[in-house]
GUZA-594019 format. One record per residue (C-alpha): x, y, z; residue in one letter; residue number from 1. Coordinates in Angstrom, 2 decimals. Each point is the difference from the previous one (the first is absolute). Example, Ala and Ser with C-alpha at 12.3 -4.5 7.8 and 13.67 -1.06 7.14 Angstrom:
<atoms>
ATOM        X        Y        Z  resn  resi
ATOM    12.30    -4.50     7.80     a     1
ATOM     1.37     3.44    -0.66     s     2
</atoms>
This chain:
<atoms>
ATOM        X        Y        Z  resn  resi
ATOM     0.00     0.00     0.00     x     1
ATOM     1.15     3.54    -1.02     x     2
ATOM     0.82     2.61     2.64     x     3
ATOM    -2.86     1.79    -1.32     x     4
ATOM    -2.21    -2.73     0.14     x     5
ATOM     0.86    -0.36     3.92     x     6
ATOM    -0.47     3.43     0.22     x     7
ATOM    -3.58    -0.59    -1.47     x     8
ATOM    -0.74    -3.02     2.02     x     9
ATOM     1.12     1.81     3.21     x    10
ATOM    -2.34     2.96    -0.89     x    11
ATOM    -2.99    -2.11    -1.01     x    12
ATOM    -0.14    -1.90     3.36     x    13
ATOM     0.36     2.67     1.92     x    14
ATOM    -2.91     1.75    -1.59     x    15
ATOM    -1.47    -3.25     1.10     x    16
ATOM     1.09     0.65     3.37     x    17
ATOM    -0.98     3.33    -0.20     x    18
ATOM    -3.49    -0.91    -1.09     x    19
ATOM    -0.81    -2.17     2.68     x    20
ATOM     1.24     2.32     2.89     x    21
ATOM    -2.28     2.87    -1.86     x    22
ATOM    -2.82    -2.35     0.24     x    23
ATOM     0.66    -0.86     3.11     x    24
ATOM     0.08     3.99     1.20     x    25
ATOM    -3.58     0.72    -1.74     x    26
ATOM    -1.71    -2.91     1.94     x    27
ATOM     2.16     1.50     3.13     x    28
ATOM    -1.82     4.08    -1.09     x    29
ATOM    -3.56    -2.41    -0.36     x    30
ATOM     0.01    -0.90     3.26     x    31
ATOM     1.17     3.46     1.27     x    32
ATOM    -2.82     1.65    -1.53     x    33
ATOM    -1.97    -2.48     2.00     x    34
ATOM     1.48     0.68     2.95     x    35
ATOM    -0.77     3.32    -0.21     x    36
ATOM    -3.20    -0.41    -1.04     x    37
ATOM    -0.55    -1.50     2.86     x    38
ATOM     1.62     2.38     2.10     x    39
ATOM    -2.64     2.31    -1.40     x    40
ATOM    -3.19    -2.53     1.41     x    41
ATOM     1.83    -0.11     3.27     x    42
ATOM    -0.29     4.08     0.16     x    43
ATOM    -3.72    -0.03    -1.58     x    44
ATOM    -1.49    -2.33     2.92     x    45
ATOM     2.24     1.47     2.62     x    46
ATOM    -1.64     3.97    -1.50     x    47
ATOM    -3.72    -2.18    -0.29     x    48
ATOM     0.67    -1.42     3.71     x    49
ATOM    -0.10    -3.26    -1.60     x    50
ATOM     2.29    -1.65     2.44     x    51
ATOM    -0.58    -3.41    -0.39     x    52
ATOM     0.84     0.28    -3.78     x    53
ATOM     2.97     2.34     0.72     x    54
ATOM     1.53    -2.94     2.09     x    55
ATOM    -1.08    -2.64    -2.70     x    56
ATOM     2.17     2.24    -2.08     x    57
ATOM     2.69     1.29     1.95     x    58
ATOM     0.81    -4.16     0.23     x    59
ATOM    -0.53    -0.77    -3.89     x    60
ATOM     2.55     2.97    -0.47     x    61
ATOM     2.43    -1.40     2.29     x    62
ATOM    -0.15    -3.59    -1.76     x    63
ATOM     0.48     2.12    -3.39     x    64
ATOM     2.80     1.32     1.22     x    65
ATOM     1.96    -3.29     0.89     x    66
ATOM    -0.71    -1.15    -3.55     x    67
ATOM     1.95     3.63    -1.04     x    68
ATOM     2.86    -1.03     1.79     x    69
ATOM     0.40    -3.48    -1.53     x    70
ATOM    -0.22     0.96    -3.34     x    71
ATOM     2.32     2.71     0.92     x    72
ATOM     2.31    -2.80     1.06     x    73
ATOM    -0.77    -1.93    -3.19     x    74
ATOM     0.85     3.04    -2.49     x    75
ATOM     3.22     0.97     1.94     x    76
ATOM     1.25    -4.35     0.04     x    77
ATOM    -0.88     0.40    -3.82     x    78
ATOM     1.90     3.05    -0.58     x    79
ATOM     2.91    -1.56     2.35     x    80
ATOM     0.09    -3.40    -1.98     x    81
ATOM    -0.22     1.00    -3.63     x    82
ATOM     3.01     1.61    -2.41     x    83
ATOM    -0.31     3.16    -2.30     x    84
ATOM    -2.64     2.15    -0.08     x    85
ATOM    -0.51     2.82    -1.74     x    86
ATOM    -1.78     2.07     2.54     x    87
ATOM     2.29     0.48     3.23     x    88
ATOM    -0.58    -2.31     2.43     x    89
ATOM     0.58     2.66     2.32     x    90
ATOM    -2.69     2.29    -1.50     x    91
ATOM    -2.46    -2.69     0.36     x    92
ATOM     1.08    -1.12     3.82     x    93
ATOM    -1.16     4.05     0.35     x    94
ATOM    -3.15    -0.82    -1.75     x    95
ATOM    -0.75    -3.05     1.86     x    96
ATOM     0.80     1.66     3.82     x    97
ATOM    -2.75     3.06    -1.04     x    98
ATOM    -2.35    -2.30    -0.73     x    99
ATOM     0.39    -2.47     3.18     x   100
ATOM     0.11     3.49     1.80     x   101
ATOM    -2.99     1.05    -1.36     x   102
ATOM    -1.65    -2.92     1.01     x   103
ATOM     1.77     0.66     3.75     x   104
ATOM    -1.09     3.30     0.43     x   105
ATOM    -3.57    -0.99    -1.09     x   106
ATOM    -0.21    -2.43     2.75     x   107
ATOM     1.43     1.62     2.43     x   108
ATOM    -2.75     2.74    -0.47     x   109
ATOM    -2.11    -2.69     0.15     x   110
ATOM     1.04    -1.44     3.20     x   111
ATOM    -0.02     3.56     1.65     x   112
ATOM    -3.56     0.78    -1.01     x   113
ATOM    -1.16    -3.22     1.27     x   114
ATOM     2.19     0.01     3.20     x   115
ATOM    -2.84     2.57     1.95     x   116
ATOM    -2.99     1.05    -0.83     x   117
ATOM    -0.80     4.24     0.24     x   118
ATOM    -2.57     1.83    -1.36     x   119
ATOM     0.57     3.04    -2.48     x   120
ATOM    -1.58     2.37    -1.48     x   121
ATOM    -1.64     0.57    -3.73     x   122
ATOM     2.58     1.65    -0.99     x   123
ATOM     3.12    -1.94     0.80     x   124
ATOM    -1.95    -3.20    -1.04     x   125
ATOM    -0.30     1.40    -3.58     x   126
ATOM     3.44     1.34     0.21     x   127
ATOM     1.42    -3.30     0.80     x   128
ATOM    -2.04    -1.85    -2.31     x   129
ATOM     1.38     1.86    -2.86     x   130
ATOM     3.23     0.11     0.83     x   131
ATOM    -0.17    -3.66     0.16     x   132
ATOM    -1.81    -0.13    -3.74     x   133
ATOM     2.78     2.38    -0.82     x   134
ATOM     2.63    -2.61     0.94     x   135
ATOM    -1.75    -2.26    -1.87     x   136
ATOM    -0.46     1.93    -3.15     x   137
ATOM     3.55     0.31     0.32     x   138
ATOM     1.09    -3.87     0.19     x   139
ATOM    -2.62    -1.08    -3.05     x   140
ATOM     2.29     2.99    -1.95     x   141
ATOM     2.95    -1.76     1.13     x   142
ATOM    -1.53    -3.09    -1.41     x   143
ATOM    -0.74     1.47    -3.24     x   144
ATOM     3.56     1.14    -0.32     x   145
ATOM     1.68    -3.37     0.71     x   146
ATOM    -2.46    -1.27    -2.64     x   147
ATOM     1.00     2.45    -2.86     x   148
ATOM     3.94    -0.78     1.00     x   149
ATOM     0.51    -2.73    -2.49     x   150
ATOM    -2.03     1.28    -3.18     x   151
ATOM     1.85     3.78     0.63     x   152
ATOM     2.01     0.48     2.45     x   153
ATOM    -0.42     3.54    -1.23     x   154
ATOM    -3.63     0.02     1.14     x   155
ATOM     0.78    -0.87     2.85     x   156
ATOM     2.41     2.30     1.14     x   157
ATOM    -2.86     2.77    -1.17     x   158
ATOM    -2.64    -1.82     1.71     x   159
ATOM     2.00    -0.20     3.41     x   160
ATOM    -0.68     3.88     0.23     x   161
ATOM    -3.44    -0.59     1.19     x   162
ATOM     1.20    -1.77     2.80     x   163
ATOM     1.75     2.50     1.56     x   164
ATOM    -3.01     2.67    -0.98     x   165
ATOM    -2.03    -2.55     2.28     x   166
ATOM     2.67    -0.36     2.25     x   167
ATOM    -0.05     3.71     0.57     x   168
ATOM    -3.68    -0.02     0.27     x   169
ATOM    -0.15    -2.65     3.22     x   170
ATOM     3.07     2.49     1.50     x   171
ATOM    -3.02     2.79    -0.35     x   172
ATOM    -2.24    -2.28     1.80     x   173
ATOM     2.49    -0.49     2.98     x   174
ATOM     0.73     3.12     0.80     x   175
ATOM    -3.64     1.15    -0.37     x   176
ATOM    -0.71    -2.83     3.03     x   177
ATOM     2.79     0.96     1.89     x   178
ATOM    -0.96     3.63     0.18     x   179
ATOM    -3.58    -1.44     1.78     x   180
ATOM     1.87    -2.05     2.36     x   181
ATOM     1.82     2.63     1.53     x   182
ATOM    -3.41     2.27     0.39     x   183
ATOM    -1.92    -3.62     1.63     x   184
ATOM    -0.69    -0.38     3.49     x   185
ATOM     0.84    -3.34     0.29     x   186
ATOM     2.47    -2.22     2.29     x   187
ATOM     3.27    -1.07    -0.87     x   188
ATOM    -0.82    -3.50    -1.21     x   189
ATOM    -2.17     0.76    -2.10     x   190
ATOM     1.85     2.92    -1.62     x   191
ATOM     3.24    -2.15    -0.46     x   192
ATOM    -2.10    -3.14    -1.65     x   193
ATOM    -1.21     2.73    -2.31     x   194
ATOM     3.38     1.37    -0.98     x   195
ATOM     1.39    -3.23    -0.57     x   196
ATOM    -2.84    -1.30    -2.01     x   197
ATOM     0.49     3.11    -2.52     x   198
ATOM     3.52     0.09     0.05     x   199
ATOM     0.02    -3.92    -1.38     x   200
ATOM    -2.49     1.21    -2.45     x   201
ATOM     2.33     2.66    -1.17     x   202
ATOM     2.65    -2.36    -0.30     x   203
ATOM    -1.73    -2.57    -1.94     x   204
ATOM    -0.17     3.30    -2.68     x   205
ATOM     3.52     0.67     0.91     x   206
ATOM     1.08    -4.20    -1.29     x   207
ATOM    -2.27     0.52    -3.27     x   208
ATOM     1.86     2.91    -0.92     x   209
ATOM     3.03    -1.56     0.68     x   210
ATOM    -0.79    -3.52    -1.90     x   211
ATOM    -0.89     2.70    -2.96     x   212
ATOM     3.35     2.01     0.06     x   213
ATOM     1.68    -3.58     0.34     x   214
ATOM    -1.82    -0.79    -3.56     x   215
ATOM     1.09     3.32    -1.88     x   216
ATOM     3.65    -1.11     1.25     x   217
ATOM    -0.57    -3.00    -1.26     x   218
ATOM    -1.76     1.68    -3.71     x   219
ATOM     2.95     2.67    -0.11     x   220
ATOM     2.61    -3.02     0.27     x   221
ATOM    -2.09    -2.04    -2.51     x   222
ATOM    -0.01     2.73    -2.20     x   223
ATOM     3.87     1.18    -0.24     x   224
ATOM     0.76    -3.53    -1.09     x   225
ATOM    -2.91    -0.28    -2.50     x   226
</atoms>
């Protein structure tokens, strides 16, 4: 076999390789966007005082979660175990941690909603409840970038813009809640649970945006060698 013909072979299984792992990150991003759908039921019951289903919840979201992490462990074994590929492996280790971080901060705002029960009022119930639909909106963009990766890569370095639009939209949303904590007569456990409840919210934004600047490093890098 020629040296170019290695050179070929080399190339075409790690495009295998590469394909596989790829495949493997958008079932990862499917189940993230579930998780964070369902982060957004657990805040819709807990807004409704629909406690009983915000527990049933919380507990399916903390099952998702372990699921996450194992096919986090599966992507990064496949990544460890395979030879060339033509995206960085290091790029899509970055790619992989945002999304199992995602996922994290998800359940952990999950677990802190569910960990007490306090009432609030109209106002901070809508407020959280669209944050949280913001965070989703956010994710499911994610997803659509991830998707449009391997037709352009292109598109999806122009597409990852509206995930840090959202992202910017969900820091609105925090800081708008924050402000009506500090002007709430309420104790100290309850105003902490709050604070850490949004600021997980905020950083589930924060890990999109982060998965989506990991994807234009991985579309400029694609395209200087196209």
């Amino acid at each position: 076999m020629t040296g170019a013909g290695v050179e070929g072979t080399v190339r075409d299984l790690g495009k295998a390789s590469e394909q596989r792992t790829l495949d493997q990150v958008l079932e990862m991003v499917d189940l993230v966007v579930a998780i964070t759908e369902k982060l957004h039921d657990v805040v819709k019951f807990y807004c409704a005082d629909a406690y009983e289903a915000m527990d049933k919840a919380a507990g399916e979201l903390d099952a998702m979660e372990s699921r996450c992490d194992n096919m986090r462990r599966d992507i990064l074994g496949s990544l460890y175990s395979s030879g060339f590929f033509p995206i960085s492996r290091v790029d899509l280790l970055r790619l992989v941690n945002g999304l199992d971080h995602i996922a994290n901060y998800a359940t952990g705002a999950g677990d802190r909603i569910a960990m007490r029960r306090f009432e609030l009022s109209p106002e901070l119930n809508q407020l959280l409840e669209e944050m949280s639909e913001t965070d989703l909106k956010a994710v499911r963009m994610l997803r659509d970038v991830i998707l449009k990766m391997q037709p352009s890569m292109r598109d999806a370095m122009e597409a990852s813009e509206e995930v840090d639009r959202i992202e910017g939209e969900v820091d609105d949303y925090y800081v708008k809640i924050y402000a009506i904590l500090f002007e709430m007569d309420i104790d100290f456990k309850t105003f902490h649970q709050l604070k850490a409840i949004i600021e997980r919210l905020e950083e589930l934004a924060d890990q999109a945006a982060y998965c989506a600047e990991t994807i234009r490093l991985i579309a400029i890098r694609h395209l200087e060698i196209s």
